[in-house]
N, C-alpha and C positions, 0 to 999 in steps of 0.2 A: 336437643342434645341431652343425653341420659346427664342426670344430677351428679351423680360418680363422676364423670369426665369434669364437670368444671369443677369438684373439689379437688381433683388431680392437677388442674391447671391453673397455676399462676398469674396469667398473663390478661385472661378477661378482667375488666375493671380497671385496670391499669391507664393513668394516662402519658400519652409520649409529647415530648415537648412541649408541656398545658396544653395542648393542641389536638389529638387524635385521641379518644377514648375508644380501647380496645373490648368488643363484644366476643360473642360468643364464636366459637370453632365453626366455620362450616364447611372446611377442606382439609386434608392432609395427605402430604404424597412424600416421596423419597428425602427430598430436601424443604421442603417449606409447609411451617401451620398457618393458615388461612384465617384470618377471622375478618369477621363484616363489623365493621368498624364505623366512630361517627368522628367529623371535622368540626369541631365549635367556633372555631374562627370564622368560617363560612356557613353561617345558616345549618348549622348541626345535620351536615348534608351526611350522605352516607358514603363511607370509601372501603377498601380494602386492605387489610397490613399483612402483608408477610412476611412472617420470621421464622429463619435460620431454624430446625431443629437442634435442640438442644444437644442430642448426643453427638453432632458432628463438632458442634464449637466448644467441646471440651475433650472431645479426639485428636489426639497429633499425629493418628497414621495418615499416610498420604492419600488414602482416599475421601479424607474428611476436610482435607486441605485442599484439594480438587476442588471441592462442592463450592469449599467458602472464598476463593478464587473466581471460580465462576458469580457466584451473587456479587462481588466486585464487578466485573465483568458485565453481567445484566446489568445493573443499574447505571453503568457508565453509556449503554446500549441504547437505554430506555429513555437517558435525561436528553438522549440527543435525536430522538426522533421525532417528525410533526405528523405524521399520515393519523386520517381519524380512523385508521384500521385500527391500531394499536392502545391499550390504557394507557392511560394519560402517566406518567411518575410524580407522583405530588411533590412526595418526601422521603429521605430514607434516614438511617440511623442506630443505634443499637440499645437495648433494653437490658438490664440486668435482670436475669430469671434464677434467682438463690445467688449461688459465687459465680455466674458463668452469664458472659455481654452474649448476646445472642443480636445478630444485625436485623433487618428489617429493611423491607423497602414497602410504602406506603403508596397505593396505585388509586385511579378512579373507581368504583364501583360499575360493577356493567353486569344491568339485570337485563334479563333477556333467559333465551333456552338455547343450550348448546345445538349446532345442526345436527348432533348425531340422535338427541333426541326427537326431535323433525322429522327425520329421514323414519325413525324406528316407527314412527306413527304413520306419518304419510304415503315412509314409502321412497320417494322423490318428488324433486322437485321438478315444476314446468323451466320449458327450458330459457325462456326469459328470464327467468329469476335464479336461474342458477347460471345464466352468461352475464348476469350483473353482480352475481356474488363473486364469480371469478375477477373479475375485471377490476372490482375493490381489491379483493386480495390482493390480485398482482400490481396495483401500489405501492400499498402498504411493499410489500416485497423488493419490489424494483429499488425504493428508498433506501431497505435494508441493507440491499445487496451494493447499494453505492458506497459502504463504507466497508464494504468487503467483507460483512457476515450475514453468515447464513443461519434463515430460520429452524429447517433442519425439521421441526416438529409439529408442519400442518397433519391435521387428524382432522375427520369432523366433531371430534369430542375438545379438542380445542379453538373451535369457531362458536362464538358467541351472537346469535340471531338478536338484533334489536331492530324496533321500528324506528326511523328515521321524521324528520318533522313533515313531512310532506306523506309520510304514511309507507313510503319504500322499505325494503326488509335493509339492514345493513347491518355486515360480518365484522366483528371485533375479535383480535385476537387477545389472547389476556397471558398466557403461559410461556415464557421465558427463560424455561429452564432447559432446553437444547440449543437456546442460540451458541454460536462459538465462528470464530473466524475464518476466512477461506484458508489460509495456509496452514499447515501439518496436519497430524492426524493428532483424531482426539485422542482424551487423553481414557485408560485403563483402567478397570477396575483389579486389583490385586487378587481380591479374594474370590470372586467368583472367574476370573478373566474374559471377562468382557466390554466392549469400549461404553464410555457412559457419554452420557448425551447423544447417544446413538437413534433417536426417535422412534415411530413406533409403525410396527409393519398392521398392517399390509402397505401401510400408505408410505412409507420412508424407502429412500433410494436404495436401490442393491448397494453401492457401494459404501454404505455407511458399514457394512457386516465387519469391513476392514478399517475401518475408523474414517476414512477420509471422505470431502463433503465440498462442495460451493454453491454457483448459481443454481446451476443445473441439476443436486440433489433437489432442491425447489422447484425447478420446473419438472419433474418426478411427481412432487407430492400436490402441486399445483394439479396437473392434469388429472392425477389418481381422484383427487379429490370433486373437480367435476364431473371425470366419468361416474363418481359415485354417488353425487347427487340430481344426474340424470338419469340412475336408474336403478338407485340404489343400493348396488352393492360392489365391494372395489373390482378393480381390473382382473384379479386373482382370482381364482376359483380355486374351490375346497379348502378345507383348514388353512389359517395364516395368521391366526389372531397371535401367534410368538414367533419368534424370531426363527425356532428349528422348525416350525410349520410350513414361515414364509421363506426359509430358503432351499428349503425342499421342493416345494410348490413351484419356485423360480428356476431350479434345476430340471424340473420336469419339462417346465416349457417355459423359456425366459423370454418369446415376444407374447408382447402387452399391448390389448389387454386380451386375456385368456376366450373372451366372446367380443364381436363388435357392438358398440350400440344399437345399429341398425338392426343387426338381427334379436335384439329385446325388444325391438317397438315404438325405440326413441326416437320422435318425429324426426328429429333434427341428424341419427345418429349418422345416416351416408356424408352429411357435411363435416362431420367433425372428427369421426374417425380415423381418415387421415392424416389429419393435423395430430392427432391425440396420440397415434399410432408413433411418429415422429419423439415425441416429449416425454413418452413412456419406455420409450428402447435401453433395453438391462446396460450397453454400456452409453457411459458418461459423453462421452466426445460425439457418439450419435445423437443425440437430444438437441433441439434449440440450445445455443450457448449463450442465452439470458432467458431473462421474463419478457423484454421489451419484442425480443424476437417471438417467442411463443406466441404472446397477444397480437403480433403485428401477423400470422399466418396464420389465426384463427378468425382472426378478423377480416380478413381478405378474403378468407373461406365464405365464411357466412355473410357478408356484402355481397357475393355473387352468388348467393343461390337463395336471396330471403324467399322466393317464391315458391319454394323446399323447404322452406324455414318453420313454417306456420307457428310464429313465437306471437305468444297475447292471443287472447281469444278475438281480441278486435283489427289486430296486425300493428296495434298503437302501443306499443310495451316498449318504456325506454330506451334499451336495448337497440331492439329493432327503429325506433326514429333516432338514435343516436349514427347508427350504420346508414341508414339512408344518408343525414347530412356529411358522412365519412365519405360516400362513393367510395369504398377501399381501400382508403387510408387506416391508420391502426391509432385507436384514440391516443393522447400523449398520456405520460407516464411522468 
């Protein structure tokens, strides 16, 4: 971090509750400064603290009241969930930074490499390891969605690649900041007029354009998200990296996805494509109406056709001996 930035900033060196000594910046987005932080209580382990931008917690327009609503919101989100998809919530709290409390919510630390770095290298992923990525996610999701909100803002650049104790890759989600609840629509941005917590295209459901959102914008970004890391690149084709890009692109041709896996070369992609084709249709009410349904017709898919499958280079990739002892059943959730 340039020496500038921390005499500009307050907050490193600071500790919160004797407990959390706050390090250096290594994130910063719309609503939250990031820093990699350490726990002294526990083996001066490493975590993470996010805190509240300051210009919002000393704004009284409403869209600064929005924000800080929602970080109520998350951390009410966060303290109640178990799936090991998600960071852990340690602690939360608020900091004085000059005249002005700034909250914080203090999370696990989760080193690893985003998949979207993965993907940029690789390429994609074999399709073992990315039917096991999905099937974490849709966990972690399913859980979510049992208390009736939605993540809203799967991206591969919000999937966190860690190895697991037995050496398995395993996707942790860490970013928070589009969760919001199934019922109404989100809520507005005033000044530019646009809905916030809207997530992020190409991967985000058409109908978040209009604020509204539940299981099935997830089973949207769920599927976008596989197709994109079996073949690395999303459902969409040509520009879509903004939201006038992606709804253009979606007006041109709104069934999904814009090429099939099969014809990229995807071993796997005549199995899955139909299922995928299903989960990715531009409106809502044609989708799987959960996560639990998507997995259970994905997985019936590829149960009967492992012999099409060629998942593992040995035919022994979790995965696929997981589906074998399934005979077609769809693992539980």
């Amino acid at each position: 971090m340039p020496p500038l930035l921390d005499q500009r900033d307050p907050l490193p060196g600071k500790v919160l509750k004797r407990t959390f000594v706050v390090g250096a910046r290594i994130g910063s987005g719309a609503v939250y400064d990031v820093y990699e932080s350490r726990q002294l209580s526990v083996e001066n382990r490493k975590v993470a603290v996010k805190v509240v931008k300051k210009a919002l917690c000393r704004d009284s327009d409403t869209d600064a009241q929005v924000h800080l609503q929602h970080h109520a919101f998350e951390r009410r989100v966060l303290g109640a969930l178990r799936s090991t998809c998600f960071a852990v919530l340690l602690d939360a709290g608020s900091v004085l930074d000059g005249e002005v409390e700034r909250p914080y919510l203090v999370t696990e630390y989760l080193p690893g490499r985003q998949l979207s770095e993965v993907l940029s290298v690789s390429g994609s992923l074999g399709s073992d390891q990315a039917l096991m990525l999905f099937l974490v996610l849709a966990e972690g999701l399913d859980e979510l969605h049992s208390s009736h909100v939605a993540y809203r803002d799967l991206s591969p650049s919000n999937v966190i690649l860690q190895y697991g104790s037995s050496g398995q890759v395993v996707p942790r989600l860490f970013d928070f900041s589009h969760v919001s609840a199934f019922s109404g629509a989100l809520p507005r941005d005033q000044r530019n007029k646009t809905w916030i917590l809207a997530g992020t295209p190409p991967f985000a459901a058409p109908e978040l354009t209009s604020g509204q959102g539940d299981a099935r914008s997830d089973v949207f970004s769920l599927a976008s998200l596989l197709y994109t890391s079996l073949c690395g690149v999303p459902p969409v084709t040509g520009p879509a990296g903004t939201w006038r890009e992606y709804v253009a692109a979606l007006r041109a041709n709104p069934t999904l996805p814009h090429r099939s896996l099969a014809s990229q070369g995807v071993a796997a992609g005549s199995v899955l494509d139909p299922v995928l084709s299903v989960a990715l249709r531009f409106q809502p009410r044609e989708r799987y109406v959960s996560i639990n349904d998507f997995v259970l017709a994905l997985s019936q898919a590829v149960a009967g056709n492992l012999d099409h499958m060629k998942v593992g280079p040995d035919r022994s990739g979790l995965f696929a001996r997981l589906l074998r002892g399934m005979k077609g059943s769809a693992p539980p959730l």
